[in-house]
N, C-alpha and C positions, 0 to 999 in steps of 0.2 A: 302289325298287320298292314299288309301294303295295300292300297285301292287296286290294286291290280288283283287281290288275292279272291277268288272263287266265293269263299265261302261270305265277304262284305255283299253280296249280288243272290246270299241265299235265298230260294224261294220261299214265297209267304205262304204261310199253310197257318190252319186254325184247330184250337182243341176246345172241344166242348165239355161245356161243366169241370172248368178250370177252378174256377173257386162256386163257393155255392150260395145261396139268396141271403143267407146271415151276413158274410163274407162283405158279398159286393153292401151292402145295405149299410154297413157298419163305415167302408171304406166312402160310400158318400156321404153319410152323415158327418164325420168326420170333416172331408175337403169343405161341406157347406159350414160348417164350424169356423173352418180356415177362412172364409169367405174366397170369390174366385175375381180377381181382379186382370184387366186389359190388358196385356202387353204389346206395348209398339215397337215392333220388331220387322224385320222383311216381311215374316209371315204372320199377321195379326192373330194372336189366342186370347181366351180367357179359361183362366188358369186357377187352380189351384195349387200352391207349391208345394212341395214336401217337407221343403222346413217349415212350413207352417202348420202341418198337422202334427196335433197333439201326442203326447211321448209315446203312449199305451199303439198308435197307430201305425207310426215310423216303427216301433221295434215289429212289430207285425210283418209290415212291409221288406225290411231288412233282413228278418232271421225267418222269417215263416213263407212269405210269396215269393221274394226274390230266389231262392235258393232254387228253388222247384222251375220258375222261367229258367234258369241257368242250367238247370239238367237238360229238359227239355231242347233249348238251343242247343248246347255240347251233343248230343245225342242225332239231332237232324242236320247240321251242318257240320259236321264234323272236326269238333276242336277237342285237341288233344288232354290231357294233362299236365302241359306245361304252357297252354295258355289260359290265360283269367282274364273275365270278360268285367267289365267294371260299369254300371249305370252311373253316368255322369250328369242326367237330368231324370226327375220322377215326378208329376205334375199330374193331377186330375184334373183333364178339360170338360168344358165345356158348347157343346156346339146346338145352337139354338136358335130355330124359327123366326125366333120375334125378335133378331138383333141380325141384320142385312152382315156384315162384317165378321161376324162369327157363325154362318151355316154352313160355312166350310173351311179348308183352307187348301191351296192352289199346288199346281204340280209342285218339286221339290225332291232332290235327296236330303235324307237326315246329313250329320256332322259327325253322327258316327258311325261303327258298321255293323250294331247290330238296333233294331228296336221293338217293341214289345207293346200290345195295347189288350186293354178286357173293359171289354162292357158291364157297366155300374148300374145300367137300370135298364126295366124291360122294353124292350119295344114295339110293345103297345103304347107305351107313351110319348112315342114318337115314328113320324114318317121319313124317308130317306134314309139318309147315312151309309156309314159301309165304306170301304176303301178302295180306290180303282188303281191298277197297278199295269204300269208300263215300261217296254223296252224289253231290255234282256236282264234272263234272271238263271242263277245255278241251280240245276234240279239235282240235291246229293244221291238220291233213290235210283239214279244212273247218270251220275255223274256227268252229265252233259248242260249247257249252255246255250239258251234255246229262245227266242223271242216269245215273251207272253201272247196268252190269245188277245184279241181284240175287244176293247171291255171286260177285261177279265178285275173281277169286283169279287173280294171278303167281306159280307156282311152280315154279322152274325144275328141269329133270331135271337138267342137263348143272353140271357143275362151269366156273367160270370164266363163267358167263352174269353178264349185265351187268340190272340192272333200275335206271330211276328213272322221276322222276314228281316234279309241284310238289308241294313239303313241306307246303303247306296242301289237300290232298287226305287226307281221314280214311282213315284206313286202322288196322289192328291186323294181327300175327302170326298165322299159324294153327298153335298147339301144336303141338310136336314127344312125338309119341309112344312112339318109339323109339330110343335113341342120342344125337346128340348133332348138331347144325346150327351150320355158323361162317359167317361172313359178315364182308367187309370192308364197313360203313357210313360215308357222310360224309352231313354236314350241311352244307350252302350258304347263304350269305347272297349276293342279288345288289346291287349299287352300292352298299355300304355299308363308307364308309372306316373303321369302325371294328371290321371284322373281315380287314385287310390283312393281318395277318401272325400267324399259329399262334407261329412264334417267338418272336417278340418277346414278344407276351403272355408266354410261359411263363419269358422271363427276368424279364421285369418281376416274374411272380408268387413266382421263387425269390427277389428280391432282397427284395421285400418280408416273405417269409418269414424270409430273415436278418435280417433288420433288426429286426422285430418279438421275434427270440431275444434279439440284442443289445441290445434296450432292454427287454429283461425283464431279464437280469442284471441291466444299470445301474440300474433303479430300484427292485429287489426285495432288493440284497443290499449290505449298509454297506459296503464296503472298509475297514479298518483305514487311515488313512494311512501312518503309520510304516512298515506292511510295504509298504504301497507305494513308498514313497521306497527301504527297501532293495534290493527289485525294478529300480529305476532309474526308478521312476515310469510313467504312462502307460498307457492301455488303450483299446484301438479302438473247337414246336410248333408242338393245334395240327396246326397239322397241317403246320407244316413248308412251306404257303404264304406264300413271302414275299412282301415287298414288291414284290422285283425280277419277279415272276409276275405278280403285278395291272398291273403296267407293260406285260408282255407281253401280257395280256389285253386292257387299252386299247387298243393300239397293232392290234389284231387288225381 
């Protein structure tokens, strides 16, 4: 999918009572589980990962929610059956009053072209939030290409609403003033076989991490031989879309 292509620039639009209070309530409990840690990045988050929530919650996410955002998107931006849309990041943020750094975060396109967010808790328990959306955006409902209104803000009342939009549609946060705003976000890559599997990556990325420990040892630290001979000698995500998904996604 090319950044030139219409449908990366789809319009944001919102669905309410996407998932229901069980739903969301399960999925923050969970991320608070995961604990939600700083990321220093261009754009400062605090984050809850996906690979750190617990199995029973990822498979949820993966065979039960994801699927449904993916209809949804294929249906209003109009992607065929021979394209497959792949979440290549899935993180429950954070955005909260009492931390200057995380009340929001600044203009910005995403990295990929499509993205996805639903609000985790209600908003009486917190003021502000919402997302404010600029430039130009594809409207598929008539097919035209049209500069957003001015201040034109998603901000959903209800806990459990669903919002997306093409990831390359600018847009930023609107500060959270009081309390605290969670949100389940995923990032989308579409046709692109090198974001097929969240898993995979993340084992690739621990293996390499061991590997990199164990060749620290090895070339950082002498061995004695002698004590080695008496020794007997010898020394040695994501999001949880896999593969088997993008398969189902072709196949659609």
């Amino acid at each position: 999918m090319e950044a030139t292509d219409a449908r990366a620039v789809c319009a944001p639009t919102a669905v309410e009572d996407f998932l229901d209070d069980d739903a969301t309530k399960r999925l923050l409990k969970a991320a608070r589980r995961a604990t939600f840690k700083s990321k220093d990045e261009a754009f400062a988050t605090k984050d809850a990962d996906y690979e750190r929530l617990d199995a029973e919650t990822r498979k949820y996410v993966r065979e039960d929610l994801w699927p449904r955002v993916d209809a949804l998107m294929r249906k209003r931006c109009g992607f065929g059956e021979e394209d497959f849309i792949t979440p290549y990041r899935v993180v429950v943020t954070e955005y909260s009053a009492g931390e200057a750094e995380f009340k929001r975060i600044a203009r910005h396109k995403d990295a990929g072209q499509m993205t996805f967010s639903v609000l985790l808790n209600d908003p009486r328990e917190f003021q502000g939030g919402g997302t404010r959306f600029f430039g130009r955006a594809w409207h598929p409902e008539n097919d035209t290409t049209t500069t957003l209104p001015e201040n034109y803000i998603l901000a959903p009342r209800e806990a459990g609403t669903l919002v997306f939009h093409g990831g390359f549609v600018t847009h930023e946060s609107v500060p959270v003033h009081e309390g605290a705003r969670y949100l389940l976000i995923g990032f989308s890559a579409v046709n692109k076989e090198c974001c097929a599997s969240f898993d995979d990556r993340m084992g690739r990325l621990v293996f390499v991490l061991v590997a990199a420990i164990f060749a620290a040892i090895f070339f950082c630290c002498d061995f004695d031989q002698s004590s080695s001979k008496s020794l007997g000698g010898g020394t040695g995500v994501a999001t949880g879309i896999t593969a088997e998904s993008i398969a189902r996604a072709k196949r659609r």
